[in-house]
C-alpha positions as CSV (number, residue, x, y, z in Angstrom):
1,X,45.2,12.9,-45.4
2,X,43.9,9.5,-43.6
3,X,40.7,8.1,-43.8
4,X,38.1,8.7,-41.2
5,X,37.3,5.3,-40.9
6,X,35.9,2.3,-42.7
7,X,37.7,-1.0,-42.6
8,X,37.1,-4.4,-40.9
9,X,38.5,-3.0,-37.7
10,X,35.5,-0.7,-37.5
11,X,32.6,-3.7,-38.2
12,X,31.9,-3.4,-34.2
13,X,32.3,0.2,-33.5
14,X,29.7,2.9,-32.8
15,X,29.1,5.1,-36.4
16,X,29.0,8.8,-36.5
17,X,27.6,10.5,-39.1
18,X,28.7,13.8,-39.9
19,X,26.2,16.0,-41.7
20,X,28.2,19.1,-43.6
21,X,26.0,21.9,-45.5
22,X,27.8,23.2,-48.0
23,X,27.3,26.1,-50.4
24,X,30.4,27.5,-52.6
25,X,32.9,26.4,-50.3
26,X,35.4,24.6,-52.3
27,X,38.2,26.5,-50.4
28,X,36.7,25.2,-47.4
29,X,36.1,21.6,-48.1
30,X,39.8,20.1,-47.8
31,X,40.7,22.2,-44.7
32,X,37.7,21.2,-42.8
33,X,38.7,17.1,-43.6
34,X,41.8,17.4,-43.0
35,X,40.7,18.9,-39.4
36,X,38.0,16.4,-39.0
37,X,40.5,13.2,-39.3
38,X,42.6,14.8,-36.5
39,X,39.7,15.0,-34.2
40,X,38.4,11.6,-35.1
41,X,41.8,10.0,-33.9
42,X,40.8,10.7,-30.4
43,X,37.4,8.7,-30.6
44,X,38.7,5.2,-30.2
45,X,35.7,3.5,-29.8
46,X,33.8,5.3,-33.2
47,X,34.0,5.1,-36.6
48,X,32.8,8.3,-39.3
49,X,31.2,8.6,-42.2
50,X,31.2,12.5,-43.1
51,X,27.8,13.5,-45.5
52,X,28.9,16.5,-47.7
53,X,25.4,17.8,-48.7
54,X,25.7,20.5,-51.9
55,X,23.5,23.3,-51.7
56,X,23.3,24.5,-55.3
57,X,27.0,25.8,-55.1
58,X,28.1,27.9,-58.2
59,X,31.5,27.0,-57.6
60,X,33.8,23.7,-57.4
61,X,32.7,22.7,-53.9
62,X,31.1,19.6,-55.6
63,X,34.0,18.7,-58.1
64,X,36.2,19.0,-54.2
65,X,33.9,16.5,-52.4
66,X,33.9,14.2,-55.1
67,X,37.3,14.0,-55.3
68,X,37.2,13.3,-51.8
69,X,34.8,10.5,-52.4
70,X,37.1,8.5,-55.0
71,X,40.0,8.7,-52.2
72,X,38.1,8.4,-49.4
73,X,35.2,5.6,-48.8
74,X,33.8,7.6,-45.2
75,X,32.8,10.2,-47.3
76,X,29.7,10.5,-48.8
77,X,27.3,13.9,-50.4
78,X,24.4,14.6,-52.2
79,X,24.3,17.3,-54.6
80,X,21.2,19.5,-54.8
81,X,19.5,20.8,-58.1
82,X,19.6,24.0,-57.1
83,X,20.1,26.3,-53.8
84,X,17.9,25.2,-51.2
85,X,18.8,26.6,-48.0
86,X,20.8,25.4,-45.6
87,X,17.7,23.8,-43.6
88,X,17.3,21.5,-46.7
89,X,20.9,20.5,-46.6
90,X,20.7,19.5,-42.9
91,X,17.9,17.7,-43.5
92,X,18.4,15.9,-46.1
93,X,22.1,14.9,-44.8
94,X,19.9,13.5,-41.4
95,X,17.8,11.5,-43.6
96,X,20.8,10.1,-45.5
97,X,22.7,9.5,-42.2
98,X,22.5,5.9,-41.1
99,X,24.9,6.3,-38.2
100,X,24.2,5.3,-34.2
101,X,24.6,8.9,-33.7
102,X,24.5,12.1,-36.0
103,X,26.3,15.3,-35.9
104,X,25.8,18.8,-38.2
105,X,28.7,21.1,-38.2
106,X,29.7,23.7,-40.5
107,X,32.5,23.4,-43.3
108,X,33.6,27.0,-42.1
109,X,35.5,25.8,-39.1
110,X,33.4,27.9,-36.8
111,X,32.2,24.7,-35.5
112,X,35.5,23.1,-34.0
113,X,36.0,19.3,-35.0
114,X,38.2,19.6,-32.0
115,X,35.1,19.5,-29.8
116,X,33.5,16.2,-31.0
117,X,35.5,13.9,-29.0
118,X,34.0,15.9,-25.9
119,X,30.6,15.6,-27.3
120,X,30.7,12.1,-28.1
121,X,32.5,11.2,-24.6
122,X,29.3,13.5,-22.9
123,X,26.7,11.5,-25.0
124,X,28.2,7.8,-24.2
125,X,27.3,8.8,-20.2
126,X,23.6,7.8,-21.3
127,X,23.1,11.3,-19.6
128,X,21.5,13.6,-22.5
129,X,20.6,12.4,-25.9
130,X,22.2,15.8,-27.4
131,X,25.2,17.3,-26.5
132,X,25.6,20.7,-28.3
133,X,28.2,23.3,-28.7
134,X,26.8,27.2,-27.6
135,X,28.9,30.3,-28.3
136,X,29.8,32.7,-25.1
137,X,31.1,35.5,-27.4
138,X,30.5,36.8,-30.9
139,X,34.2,38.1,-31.0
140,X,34.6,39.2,-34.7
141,X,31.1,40.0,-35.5
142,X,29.7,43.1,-36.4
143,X,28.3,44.6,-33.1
144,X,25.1,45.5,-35.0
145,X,24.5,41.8,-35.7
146,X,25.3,41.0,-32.3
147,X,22.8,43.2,-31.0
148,X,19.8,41.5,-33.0
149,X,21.1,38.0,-31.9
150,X,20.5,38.8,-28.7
151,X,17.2,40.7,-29.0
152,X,16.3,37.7,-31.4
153,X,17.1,34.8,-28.4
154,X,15.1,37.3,-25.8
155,X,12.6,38.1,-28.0
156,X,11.4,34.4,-29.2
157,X,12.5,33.0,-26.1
158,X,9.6,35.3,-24.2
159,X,6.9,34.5,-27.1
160,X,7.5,30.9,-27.3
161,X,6.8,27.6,-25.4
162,X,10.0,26.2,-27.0
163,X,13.2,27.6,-25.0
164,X,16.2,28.1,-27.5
165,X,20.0,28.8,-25.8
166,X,20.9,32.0,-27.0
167,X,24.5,31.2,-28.8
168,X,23.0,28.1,-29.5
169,X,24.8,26.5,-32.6
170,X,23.1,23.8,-35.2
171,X,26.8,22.0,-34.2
172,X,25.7,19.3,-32.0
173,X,25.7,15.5,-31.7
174,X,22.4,13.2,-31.2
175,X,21.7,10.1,-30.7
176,X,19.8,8.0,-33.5
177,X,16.3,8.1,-31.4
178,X,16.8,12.2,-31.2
179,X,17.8,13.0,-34.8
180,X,14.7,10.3,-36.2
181,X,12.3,12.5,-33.9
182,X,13.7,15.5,-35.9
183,X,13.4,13.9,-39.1
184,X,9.1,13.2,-38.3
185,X,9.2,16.7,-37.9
186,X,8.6,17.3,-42.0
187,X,7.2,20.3,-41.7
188,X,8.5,22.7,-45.2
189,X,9.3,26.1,-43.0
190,X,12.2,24.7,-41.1
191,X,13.6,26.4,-38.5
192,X,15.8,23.4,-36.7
193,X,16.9,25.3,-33.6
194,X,13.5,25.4,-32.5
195,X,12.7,21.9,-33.7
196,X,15.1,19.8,-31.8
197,X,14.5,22.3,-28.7
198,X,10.8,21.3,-29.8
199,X,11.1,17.8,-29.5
200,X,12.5,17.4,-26.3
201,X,15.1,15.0,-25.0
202,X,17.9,16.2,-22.7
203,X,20.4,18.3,-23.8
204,X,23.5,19.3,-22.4
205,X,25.5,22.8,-24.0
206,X,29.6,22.7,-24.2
207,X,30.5,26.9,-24.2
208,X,33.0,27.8,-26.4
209,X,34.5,31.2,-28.1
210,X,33.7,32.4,-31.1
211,X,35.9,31.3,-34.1
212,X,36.5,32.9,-37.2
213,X,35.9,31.4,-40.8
214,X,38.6,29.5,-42.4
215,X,38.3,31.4,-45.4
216,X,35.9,33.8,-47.1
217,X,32.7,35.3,-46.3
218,X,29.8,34.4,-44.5
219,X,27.0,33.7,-47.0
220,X,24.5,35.2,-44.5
221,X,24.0,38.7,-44.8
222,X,22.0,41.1,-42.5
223,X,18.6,40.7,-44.5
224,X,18.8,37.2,-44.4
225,X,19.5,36.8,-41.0
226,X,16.8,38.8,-40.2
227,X,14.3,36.8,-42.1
228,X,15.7,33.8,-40.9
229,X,14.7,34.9,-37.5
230,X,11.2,36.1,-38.5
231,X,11.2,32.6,-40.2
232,X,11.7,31.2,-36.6
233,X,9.6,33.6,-34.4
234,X,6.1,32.7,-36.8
235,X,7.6,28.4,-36.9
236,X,7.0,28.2,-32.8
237,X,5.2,31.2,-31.6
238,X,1.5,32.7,-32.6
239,X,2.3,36.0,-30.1
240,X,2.4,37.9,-33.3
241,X,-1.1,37.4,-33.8
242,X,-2.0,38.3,-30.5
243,X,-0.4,41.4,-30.5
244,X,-2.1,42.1,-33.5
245,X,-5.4,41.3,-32.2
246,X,-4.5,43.6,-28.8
247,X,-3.6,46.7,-31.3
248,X,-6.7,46.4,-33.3
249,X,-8.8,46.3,-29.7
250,X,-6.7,49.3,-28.6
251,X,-7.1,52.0,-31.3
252,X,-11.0,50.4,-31.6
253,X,-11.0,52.1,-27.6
254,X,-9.4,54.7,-28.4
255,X,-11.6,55.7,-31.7
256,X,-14.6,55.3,-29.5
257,X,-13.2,57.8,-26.6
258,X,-12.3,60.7,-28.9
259,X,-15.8,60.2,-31.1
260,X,-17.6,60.9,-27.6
261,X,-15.3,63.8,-27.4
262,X,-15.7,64.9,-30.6
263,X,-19.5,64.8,-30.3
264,X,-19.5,66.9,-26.5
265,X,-17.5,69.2,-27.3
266,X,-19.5,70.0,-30.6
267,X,-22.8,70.1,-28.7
268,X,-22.0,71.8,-25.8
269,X,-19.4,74.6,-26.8
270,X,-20.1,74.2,-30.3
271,X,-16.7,73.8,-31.2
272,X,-15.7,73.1,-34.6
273,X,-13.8,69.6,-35.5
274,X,-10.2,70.0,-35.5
275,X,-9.0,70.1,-39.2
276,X,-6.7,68.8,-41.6
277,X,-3.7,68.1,-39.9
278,X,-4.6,66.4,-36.8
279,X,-6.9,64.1,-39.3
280,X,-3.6,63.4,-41.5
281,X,-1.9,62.2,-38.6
282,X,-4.4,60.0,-37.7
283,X,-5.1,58.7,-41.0
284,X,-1.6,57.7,-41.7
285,X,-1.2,56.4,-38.0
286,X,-4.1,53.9,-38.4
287,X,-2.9,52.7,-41.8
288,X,0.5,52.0,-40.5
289,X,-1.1,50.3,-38.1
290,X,-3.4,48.1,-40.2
291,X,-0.7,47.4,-42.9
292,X,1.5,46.1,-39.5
293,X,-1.3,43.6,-38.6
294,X,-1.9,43.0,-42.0
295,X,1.8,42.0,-42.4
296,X,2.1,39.9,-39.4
297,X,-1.2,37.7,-40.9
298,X,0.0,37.4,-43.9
299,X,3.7,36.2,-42.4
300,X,1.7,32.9,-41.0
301,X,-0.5,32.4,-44.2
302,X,2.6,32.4,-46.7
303,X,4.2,29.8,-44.3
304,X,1.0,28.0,-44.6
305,X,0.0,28.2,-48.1
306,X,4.3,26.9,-48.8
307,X,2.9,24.0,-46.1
308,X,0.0,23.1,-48.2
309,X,1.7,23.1,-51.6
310,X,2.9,20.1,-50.1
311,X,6.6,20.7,-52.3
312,X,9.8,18.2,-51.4
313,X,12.3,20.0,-49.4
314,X,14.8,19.6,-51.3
315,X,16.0,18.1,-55.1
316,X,18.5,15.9,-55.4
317,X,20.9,16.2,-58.7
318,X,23.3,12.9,-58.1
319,X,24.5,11.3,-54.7
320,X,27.1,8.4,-53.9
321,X,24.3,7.1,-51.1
322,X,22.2,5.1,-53.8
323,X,20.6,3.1,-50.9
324,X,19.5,6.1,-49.1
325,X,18.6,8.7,-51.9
């Protein structure tokens, strides 16, 4: 396998650095270099250095990428203490990145290394300062899963300020000014879609088709992705709380109008309150109600009690980027 780069041939070329979460994918790891270097040989005017970033894996992803390390100086990693999430690992990776431009793609292969030559040829136009890859199918996926993507994209996309592309990947390439403006952005509840849709600079979307995993399965389940998209919904939208707020008003309206009916029909006919059923149904229709709101209130508390706490990120066990870790 040849080097990505390094060398004195590279002193005056451009440096891309390549930010790879990984999280027990030791299958993965060699397939996804050896990819990577063949892609890189059409960039003639770039050098790479390629940041593995650990996650916690359980597995020997980290005894793979070191390995890589001793034979390969371009590539770097950190190794987390324990599983943070894959939004540590891109962050962290960003902040260890000291390249003119910075890309995140998954080890998985569903982000083609084929496409980076494109990417880097769109962002050398001094057109956009991101140029990132957006998926036109979701051949291969469950259709149940693709059904919530989609409602998730319409759904935050008409509750936010911040527009995200639906299909849009975390695969994309930036130039330094764009990924430092994500990096100021240290908030603990990441959600980075919306965060470098959040601040700003111009972006252009290559389509491509879906691709499957190299290997294995993905490590994001149903549950997860669902949280993840609550996770992102509460990071750039307070609609939540509105709609609360409007329900509360509602049944508040509509408790007044049947106590006035209540009381009439009482005092003129003199008939008796309706009995236990419709009050059962009513009971357990408000409570649902109020443990909703309760729910969505306490979403954006927890997010801002973990903000307060004021925790790191992410841990870092041991890393081959002394000067930046």
């Amino acid at each position: 396998m040849p080097p990505l780069g390094g060398g004195m041939e590279n002193i005056m070329k451009k440096l891309i650095s390549v930010v790879v979460p990984c999280y027990n994918e030791q299958a993965a790891v060699p397939v996804f270099y050896r990819e990577l270097s063949v892609a890189v040989k059409a960039i003639e005017d770039a050098c790479i250095e390629v940041i593995f970033v650990d996650d916690g894996s359980k597995d020997g992803t980290l005894s793979v990428i070191k390995k890589l390390a001793d034979n390969f100086e371009d590539v770097k990693y950190i190794s987390f203490s324990r599983n943070f999430g894959k939004e540590a690992a891109m962050y962290a990776g960003m902040q260890a990145a000291s390249g003119d431009y910075v890309c995140i793609m998954d080890v998985d292969l569903q982000d083609p290394p084929s496409m980076l030559p494109k990417m880097y040829e769109e962002i050398q136009s001094k057109e956009y300062d991101i140029v990132g890859a957006r998926r036109v199918t979701r051949k291969g996926e469950p259709p149940i899963r693709s059904f919530f993507a989609r409602m998730f994209y319409k759904l935050i996309n008409k509750t936010s300020s911040t527009e995200i592309v639906d299909g849009a990947r975390d695969f994309r390439l930036m130039t330094r000014q764009a990924a430092d403006a994500v990096l100021k952005v240290g908030e603990y509840n990441r959600f980075s879609k919306g965060i470098m849709s959040w601040v700003g600079f111009k972006t252009k979307w290559l389509p491509y088709e879906n691709v499957e995993r190299v290997n294995g399965e993905t490590k994001w389940s149903f549950m997860k992705l669902l949280i993840y998209s609550i996770d992102g919904i509460t990071a750039f939208s307070t609609m939540p709380l509105s709609i609360a707020s409007v329900l509360g008003l509602l049944f508040c309206a509509i408790a007044a109008v049947l106590i006035v009916v209540v009381v009439v029909k009482t005092l003129i006919w003199g008939d008796p309150v309706a009995g236990y059923p419709s009050a059962m149904c009513l009971m357990f229709l408000l409570s649902g109600v109020q443990l909703f709101t309760i729910g969505i209130i306490g979403q954006y508390l927890s997010k801002t009690y973990m903000e307060v706490k004021n925790r790191p990120i992410y841990i870092t066990k041991e890393s081959n980027i002394v000067e930046k870790i």
